[in-house]
C-alpha positions in Angstrom: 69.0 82.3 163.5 70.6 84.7 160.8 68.4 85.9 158.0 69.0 84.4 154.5 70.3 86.6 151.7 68.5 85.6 148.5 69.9 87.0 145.5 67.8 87.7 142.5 69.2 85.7 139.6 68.0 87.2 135.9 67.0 84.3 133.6 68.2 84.5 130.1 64.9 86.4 128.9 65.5 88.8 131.5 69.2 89.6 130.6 67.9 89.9 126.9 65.6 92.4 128.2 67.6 94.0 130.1 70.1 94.8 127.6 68.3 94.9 124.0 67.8 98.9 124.9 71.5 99.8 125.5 72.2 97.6 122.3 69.8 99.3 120.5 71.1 102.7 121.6 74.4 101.7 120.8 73.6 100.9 117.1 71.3 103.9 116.8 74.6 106.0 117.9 76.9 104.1 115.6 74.4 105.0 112.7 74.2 108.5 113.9 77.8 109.1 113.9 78.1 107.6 110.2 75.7 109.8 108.7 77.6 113.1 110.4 80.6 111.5 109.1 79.2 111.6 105.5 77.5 114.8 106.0 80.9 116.3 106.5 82.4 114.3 103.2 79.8 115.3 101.3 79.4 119.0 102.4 79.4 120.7 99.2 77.4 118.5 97.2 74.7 119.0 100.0 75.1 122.2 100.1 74.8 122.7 96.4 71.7 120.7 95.9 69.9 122.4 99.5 71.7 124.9 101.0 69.0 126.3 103.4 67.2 124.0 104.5 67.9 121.2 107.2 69.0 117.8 105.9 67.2 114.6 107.0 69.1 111.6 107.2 67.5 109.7 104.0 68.5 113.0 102.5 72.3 112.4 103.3 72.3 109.1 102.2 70.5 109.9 98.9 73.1 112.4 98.8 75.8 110.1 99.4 74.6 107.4 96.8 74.1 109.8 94.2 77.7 111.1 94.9 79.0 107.2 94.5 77.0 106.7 91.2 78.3 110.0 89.9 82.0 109.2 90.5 81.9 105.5 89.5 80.3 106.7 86.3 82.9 109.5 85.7 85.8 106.6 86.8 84.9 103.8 84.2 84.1 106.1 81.3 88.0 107.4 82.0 89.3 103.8 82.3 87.5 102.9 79.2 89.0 105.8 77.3 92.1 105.0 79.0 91.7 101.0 78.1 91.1 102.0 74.0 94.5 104.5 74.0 96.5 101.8 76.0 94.9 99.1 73.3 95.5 101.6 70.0 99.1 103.0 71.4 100.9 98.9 71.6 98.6 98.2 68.5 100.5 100.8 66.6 103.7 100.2 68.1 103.2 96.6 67.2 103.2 97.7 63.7 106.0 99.7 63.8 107.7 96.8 65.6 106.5 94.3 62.7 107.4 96.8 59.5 111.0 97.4 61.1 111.5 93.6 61.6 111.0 92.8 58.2 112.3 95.8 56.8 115.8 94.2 58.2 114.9 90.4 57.7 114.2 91.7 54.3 117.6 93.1 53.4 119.4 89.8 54.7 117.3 86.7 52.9 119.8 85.1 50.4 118.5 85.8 46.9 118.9 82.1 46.1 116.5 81.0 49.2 113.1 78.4 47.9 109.7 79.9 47.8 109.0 77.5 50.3 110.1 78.2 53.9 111.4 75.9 55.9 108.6 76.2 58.2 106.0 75.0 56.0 105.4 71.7 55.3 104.6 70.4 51.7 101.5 68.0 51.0 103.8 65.4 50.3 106.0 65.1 53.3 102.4 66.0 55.2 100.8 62.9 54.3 104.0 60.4 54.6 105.3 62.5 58.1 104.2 61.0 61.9 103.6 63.3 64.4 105.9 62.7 67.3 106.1 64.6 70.4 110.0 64.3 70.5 
């Protein structure tokens, strides 16, 4: 009679624990890597604020945050200073716009023309006029 070959099935638990370390080392690894990664970005800031001693990881990331605070700080005060020229630059050049319009307009209107344009609508014809869409 041959012998029997019995194979060792894991159950699902035992898969779980089986792979929950190399996971884990993975994602420890992927961190790891990031944090060199910013600790090369950021290499003058770091070495500004310590430049002896030997950088922790919380220390990198404080770094890093304070870094991305700084510069988003720095980046809307210059696009707000930037969004008031942009507004006060077409402001005035609406003005200039609006004086050399009517500075022309102003030449052409026929001397005998009504006080009244013909855009405004008396009382009279207000109350007696329907509206009508066509």
């Amino acid at each position: 009679m041959a012998p029997t070959v019995c194979k060792a099935t894991h159950t699902g638990k035992e898969k779980t624990k089986l792979r929950k370390p190399a996971v884990e080392k993975m994602r420890r690894d992927r961190i790891n890597k990031c944090i060199e990664q910013l600790k090369s970005l950021l290499k003058t800031e770091l070495k500004a604020c310590q430049p002896c001693s030997k950088l922790e990881k919380a220390d990198i990331l404080e770094m890093a945050v304070i870094y991305l605070k700084d510069t988003a700080d720095a980046h809307a005060r210059s696009s707000s200073e930037a969004h008031a020229q942009s507004y006060a630059d077409g402001y005035s050049r609406c003005i200039e716009e609006t004086a050399r319009f009517l500075s022309a307009h102003k030449q052409t209107k026929p001397k005998n023309s009504k006080a009244v344009d013909s855009c405004q609508i008396t009382s009279e014809s207000a109350e007696h006029a329907l509206w009508r869409p066509w």
